[in-house]
ZANUDO-105662 format. One record per residue (C-alpha): residue in one letter; z, x, y; residue number from 1. Coordinates in Angstrom, 2 decimals, padded with zeros to 5 digits. Example, Ala and Ser with C-alpha at 12.3 -4.5 7.8 and 13.67 -1.06 7.14 Angstrom:
A,007.80,012.30,-004.50,1
S,007.14,013.67,-001.06,2
END
This chain:
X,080.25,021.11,-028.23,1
X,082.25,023.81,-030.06,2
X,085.88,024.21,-030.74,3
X,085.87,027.90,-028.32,4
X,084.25,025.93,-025.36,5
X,087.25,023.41,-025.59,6
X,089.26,026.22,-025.73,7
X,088.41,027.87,-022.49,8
X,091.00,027.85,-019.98,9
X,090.12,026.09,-016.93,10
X,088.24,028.06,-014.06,11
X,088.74,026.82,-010.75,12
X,088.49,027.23,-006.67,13
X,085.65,029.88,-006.45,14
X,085.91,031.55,-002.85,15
X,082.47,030.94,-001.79,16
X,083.05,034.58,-000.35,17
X,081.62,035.47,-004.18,18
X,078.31,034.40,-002.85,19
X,078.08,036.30,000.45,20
X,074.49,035.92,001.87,21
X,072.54,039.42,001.13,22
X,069.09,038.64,002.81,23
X,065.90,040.01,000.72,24
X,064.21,041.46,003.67,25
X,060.91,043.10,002.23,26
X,057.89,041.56,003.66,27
X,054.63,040.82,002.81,28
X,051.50,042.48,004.45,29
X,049.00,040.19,006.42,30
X,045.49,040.74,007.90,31
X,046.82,039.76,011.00,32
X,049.02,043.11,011.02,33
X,052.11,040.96,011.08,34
X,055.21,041.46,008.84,35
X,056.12,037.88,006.74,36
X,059.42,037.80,005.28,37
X,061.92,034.73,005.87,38
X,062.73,036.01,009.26,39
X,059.45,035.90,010.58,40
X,058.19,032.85,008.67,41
X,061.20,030.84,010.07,42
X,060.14,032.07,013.43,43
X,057.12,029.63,013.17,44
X,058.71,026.63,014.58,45
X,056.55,024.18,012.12,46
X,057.97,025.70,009.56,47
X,061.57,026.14,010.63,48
X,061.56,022.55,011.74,49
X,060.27,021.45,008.09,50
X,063.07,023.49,006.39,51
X,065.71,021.60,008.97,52
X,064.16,017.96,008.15,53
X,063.87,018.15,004.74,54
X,067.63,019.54,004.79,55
X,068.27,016.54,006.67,56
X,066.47,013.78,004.80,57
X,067.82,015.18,001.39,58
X,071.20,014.93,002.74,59
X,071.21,011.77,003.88,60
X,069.91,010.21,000.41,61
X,072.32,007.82,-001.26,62
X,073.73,008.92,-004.86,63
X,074.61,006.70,-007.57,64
X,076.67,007.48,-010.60,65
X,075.70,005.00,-013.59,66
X,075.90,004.45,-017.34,67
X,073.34,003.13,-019.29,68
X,069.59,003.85,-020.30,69
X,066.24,001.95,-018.59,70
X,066.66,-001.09,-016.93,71
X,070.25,-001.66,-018.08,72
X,072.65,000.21,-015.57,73
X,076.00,000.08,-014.89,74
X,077.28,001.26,-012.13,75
X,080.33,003.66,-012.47,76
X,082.62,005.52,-009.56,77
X,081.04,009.30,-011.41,78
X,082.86,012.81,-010.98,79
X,084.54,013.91,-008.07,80
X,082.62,016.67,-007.85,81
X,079.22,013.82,-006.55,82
X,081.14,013.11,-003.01,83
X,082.75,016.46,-002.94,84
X,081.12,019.41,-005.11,85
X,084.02,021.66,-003.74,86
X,086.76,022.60,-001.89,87
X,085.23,023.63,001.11,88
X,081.97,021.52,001.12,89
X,081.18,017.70,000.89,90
X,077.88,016.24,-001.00,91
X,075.83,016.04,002.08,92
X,076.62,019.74,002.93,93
X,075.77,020.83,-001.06,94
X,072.88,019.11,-001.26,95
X,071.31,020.52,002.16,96
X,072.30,024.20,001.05,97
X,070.01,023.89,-001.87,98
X,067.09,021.92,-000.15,99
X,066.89,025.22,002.41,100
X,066.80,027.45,-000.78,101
X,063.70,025.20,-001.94,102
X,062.22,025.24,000.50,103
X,062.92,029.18,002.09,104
X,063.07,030.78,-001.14,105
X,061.93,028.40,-003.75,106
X,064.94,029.18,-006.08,107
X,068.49,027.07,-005.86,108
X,071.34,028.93,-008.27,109
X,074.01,026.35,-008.90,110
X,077.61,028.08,-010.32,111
X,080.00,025.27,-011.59,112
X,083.16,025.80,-012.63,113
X,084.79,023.88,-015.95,114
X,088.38,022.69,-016.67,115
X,090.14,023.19,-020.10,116
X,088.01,020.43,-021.89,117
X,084.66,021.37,-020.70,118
X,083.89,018.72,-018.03,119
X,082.58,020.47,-014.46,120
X,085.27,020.41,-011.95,121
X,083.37,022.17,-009.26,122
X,080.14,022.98,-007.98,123
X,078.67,026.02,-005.66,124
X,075.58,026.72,-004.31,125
X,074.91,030.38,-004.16,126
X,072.55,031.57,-001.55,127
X,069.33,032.59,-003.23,128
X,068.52,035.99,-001.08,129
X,071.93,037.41,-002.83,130
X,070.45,036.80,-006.68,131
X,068.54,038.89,-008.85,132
X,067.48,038.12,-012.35,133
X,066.55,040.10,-015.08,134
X,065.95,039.46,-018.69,135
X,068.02,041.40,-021.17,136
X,067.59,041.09,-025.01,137
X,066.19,037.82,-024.71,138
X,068.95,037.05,-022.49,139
X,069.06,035.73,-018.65,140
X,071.66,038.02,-016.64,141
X,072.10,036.95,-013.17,142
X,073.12,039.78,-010.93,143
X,074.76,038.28,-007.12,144
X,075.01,041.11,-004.48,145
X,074.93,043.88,-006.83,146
X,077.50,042.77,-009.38,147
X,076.27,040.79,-012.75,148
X,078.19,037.52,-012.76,149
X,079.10,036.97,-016.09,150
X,080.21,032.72,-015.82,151
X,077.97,030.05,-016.12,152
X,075.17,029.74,-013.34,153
X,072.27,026.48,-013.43,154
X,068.75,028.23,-012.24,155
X,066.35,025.49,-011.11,156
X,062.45,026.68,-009.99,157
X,061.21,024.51,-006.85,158
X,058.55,022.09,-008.19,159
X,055.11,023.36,-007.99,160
X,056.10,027.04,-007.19,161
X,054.40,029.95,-008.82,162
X,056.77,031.74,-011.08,163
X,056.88,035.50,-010.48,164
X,059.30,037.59,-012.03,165
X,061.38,034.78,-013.98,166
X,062.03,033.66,-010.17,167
X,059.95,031.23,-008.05,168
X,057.45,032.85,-005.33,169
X,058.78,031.68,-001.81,170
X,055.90,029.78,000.32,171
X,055.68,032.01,002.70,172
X,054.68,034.79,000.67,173
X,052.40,033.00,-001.69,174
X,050.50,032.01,001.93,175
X,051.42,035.11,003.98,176
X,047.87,034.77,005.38,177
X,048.52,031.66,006.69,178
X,052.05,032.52,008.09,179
X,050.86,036.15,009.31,180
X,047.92,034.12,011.59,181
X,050.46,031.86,013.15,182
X,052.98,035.08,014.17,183
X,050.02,036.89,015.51,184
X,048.68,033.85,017.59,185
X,052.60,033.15,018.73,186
X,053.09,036.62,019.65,187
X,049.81,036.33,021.55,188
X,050.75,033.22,023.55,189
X,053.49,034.71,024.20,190
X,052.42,038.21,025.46,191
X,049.82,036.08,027.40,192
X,052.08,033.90,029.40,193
X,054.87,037.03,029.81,194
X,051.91,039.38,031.37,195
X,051.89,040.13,034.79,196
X,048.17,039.05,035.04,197
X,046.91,039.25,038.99,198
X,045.32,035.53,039.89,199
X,042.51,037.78,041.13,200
X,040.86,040.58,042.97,201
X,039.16,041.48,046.23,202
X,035.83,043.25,046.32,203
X,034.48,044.68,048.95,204
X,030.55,045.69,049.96,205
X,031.42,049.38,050.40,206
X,033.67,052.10,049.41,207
X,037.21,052.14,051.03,208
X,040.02,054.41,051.25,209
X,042.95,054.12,051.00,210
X,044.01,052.82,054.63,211
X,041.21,050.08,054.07,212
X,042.76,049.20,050.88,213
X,046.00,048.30,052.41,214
X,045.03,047.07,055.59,215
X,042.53,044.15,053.46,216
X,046.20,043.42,051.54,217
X,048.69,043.17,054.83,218
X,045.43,040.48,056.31,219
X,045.23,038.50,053.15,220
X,049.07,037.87,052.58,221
X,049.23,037.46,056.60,222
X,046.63,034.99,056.45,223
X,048.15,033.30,053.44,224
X,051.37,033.12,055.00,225
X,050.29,031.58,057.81,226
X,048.18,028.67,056.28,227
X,050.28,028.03,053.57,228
X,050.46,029.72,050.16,229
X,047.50,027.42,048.69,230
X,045.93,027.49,051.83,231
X,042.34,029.28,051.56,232
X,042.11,032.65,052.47,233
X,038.80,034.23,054.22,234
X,038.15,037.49,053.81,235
X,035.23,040.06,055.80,236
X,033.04,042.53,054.22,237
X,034.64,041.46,051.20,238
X,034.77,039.00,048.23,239
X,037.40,037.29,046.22,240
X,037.41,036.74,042.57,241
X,039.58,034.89,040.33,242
X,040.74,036.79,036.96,243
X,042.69,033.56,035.98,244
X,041.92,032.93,032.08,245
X,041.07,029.08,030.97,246
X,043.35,028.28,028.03,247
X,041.21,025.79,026.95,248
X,038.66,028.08,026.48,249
X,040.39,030.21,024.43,250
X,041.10,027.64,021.99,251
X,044.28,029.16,022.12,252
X,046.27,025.66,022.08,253
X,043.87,024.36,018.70,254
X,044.32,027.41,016.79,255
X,048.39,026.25,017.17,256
X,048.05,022.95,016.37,257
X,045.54,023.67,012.77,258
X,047.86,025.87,011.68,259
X,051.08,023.79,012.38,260
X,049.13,021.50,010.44,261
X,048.61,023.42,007.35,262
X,051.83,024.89,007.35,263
X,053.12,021.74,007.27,264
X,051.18,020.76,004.67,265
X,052.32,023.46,002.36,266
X,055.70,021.83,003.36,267
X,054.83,018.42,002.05,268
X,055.28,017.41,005.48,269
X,053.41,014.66,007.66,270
X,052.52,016.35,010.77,271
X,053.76,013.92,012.86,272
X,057.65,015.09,011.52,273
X,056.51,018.29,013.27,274
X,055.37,017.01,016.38,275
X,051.73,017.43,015.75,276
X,050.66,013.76,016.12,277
X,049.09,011.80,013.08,278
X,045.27,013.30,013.31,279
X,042.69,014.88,011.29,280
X,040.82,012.94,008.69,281
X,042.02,012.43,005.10,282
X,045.90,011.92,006.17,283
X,046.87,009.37,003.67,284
X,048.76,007.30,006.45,285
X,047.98,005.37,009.38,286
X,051.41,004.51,011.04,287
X,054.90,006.37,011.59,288
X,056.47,003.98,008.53,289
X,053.17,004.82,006.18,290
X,054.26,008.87,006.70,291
X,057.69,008.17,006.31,292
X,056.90,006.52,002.98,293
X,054.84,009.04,002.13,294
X,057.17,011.78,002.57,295
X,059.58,010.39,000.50,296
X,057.66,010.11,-002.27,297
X,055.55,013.61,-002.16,298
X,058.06,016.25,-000.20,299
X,061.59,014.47,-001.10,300
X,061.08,012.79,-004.93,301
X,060.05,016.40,-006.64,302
X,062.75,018.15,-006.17,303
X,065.37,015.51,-005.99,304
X,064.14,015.13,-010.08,305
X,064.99,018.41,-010.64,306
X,068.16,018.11,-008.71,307
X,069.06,014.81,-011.16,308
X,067.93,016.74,-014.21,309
X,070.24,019.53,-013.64,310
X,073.55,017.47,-012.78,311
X,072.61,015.44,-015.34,312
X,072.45,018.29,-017.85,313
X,076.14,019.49,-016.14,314
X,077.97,015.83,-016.81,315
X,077.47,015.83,-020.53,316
X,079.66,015.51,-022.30,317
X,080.37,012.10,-020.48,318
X,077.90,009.14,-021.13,319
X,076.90,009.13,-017.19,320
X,074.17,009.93,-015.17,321
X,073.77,010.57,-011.43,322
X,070.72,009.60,-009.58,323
X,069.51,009.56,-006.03,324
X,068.71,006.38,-004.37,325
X,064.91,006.55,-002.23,326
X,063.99,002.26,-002.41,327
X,065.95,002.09,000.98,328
X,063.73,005.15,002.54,329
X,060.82,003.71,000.68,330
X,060.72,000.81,001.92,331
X,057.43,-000.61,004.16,332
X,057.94,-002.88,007.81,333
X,059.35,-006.03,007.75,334
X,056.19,-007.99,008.61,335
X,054.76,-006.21,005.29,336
X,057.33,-007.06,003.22,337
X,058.01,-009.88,003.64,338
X,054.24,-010.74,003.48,339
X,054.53,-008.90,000.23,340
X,057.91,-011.43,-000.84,341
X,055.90,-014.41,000.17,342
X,053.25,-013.94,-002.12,343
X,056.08,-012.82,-005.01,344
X,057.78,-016.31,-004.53,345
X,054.42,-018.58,-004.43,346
X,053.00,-016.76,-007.68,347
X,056.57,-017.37,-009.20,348
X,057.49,-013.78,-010.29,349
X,060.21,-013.76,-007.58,350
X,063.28,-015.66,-006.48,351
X,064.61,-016.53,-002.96,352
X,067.82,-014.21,-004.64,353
X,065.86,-011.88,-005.81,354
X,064.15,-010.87,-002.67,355
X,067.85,-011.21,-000.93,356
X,069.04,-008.58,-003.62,357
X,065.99,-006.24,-002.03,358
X,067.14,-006.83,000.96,359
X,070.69,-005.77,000.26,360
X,071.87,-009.32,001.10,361
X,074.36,-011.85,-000.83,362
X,072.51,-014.08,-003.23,363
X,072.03,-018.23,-002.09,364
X,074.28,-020.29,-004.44,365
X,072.98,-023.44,-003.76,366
X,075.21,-025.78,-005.69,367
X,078.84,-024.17,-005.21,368
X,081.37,-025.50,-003.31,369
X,082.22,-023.82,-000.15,370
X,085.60,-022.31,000.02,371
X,087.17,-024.00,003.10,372
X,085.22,-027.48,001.99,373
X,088.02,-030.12,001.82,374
X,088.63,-031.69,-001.91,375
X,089.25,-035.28,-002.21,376
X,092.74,-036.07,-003.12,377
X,093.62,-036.89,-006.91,378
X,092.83,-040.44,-008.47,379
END
């Protein structure tokens, strides 16, 4: 590190006012007819529920700070900045704000702030929608509602998203097919049940006027009055017919549920999470503890790798490391693993301490003295 970045006076307590959400509102054109933009595509509710529980899982993640390389670790209290980024925010809150920009816009812009020596004092997330970037002369410029912010800013790509325009592409526009079907079919269901459908008509053997029209009404509502209002009603010279539509038949409630599920999947999330039900064939778990595990390791472990790479990058100077905790998320039942610590301890690979230690329990010392045990008196 240079003898001008030492010299830098320190920069502290952004207003996070600076980074005023400016929603990106152009859409992307479907075959459906319908408009996707992040409005609309969090109007899906399998896909505004995945944004919320991946928020929510991330958050909830332990973080260790640690010194050390490999298997050697030691743990170490870390920055200030781990529990409480800033001024205004706590970890949990931070680290939810840039899970939603994964996830929503597949870009998180991180803008820490430095003290005299270097070292981060602060850290802000800056809402995604309000960035633009450009490349000038070789050079990254980062422009945040209209004004080029000129101090340092950490851009970090979600995993697996297609990079357009130095910037990753959102989800819902790299699949705006899938998201336009699922508005159209909503917006059906709901136009459907909103209509003022009639349950049915009357038909009659000959042509009536208008008298005969509304004398056939007043002697069908009389008559349904007077039996009850599910009572059958019977009718002379003329017919009834139901208009009611079967739902089933319009496969109105499995078109929903298929595309919940593959929106879901484009979310890295078991449909289960979603309230779809475990179904299908080719779901790579059986149980509610299986999909747990399994969205851990495929929706939560990507980008919380990123996330360690780029605090990890901001800490240098300092000989630490932060990293996120998953083996308590991760782990199976308690029938399996213990199963799993039986067979550990007969093959000899594992201790009765050892599997304690997994368990986040105290380790057996067999052959110390209890504290309270009394002591035989002096010789």
């Amino acid at each position: 590190m240079g003898l001008g970045r030492l010299l830098v006076p320190e920069q502290r307590a952004i207003s996070a006012a600076s980074f005023a959400i400016d929603y990106d509102l152009s859409s992307s054109a479907s075959a459906s007819g319908q408009a996707v933009n992040l409005d609309t595509a969090l109007a899906v509710s399998t896909y505004h529920v995945a944004v919320r529980k991946k928020a929510r899982a991330l958050m909830s993640m332990p973080v260790d700070a640690y010194t050390g390389m490999g298997d050697t670790r030691n743990p170490v209290p870390g920055p200030r900045w781990l529990k409480q980024p800033n001024g205004e925010q706590m970890w949990s809150d931070y680290v939810s704000d840039l899970s939603r920009a994964f996830d929503t816009d597949s870009n998180a812009f991180i803008a820490p702030t430095r003290n005299s020596i270097g070292r981060v004092v602060e850290l802000y997330s800056v809402d995604p929608t309000s960035v633009q970037v450009e490349r000038h002369r070789g050079r990254k410029v980062y422009t945040i509602n209209g004004t080029e912010y000129r101090g340092e800013i950490h851009h970090v790509i979600a995993p697996g998203a297609r990079v357009v325009n130095l910037r990753g592409e959102p989800v819902w526009r790299t699949n705006a097919e899938t998201f336009g079907l699922a508005l159209a079919v909503q917006n059906y269901a709901a136009s459907f049940f909103a209509s003022p459908t009639p349950s049915g008509v009357i038909e009659t053997t000959g042509p009536i006027g208008p008298e005969g029209i509304e004398q056939i009404g007043k002697w069908w509502k009389a008559a349904r009055r007077s039996k009850g209002g599910h009572a059958p009603g019977i009718l002379t010279n003329a017919v009834w017919k139901s208009t009611m539509l079967d739902v089933d038949k319009t496969q109105l409630t499995a078109v929903r549920a298929d595309l919940g599920v593959q929106i879901a999947t484009l979310c890295d999330m078991p449909s289960v999470f979603v309230g779809l039900g475990i179904q299908g064939e080719g779901i790579p778990y059986q149980n509610i503890v299986d999909a747990w595990i399994w969205f851990v390791r495929e929706a939560l472990i990507p980008p919380m790798r990123k996330l360690e790479e780029v605090h990890n990058e901001m800490l240098l100077p300092v000989a630490q490391r932060m990293t996120f905790r998953t083996e308590v998320f991760e782990k199976a039942d308690t029938q399996s693993r213990y199963e799993a610590y039986k067979i550990g301890i007969d093959a000899g690979f594992l201790k009765v301490d050892d599997v304690r230690q997994l368990e986040d329990m105290r380790p057996l010392v067999a052959d110390a003295t209890p504290v309270d045990a009394p002591t035989a008196p002096p010789a």
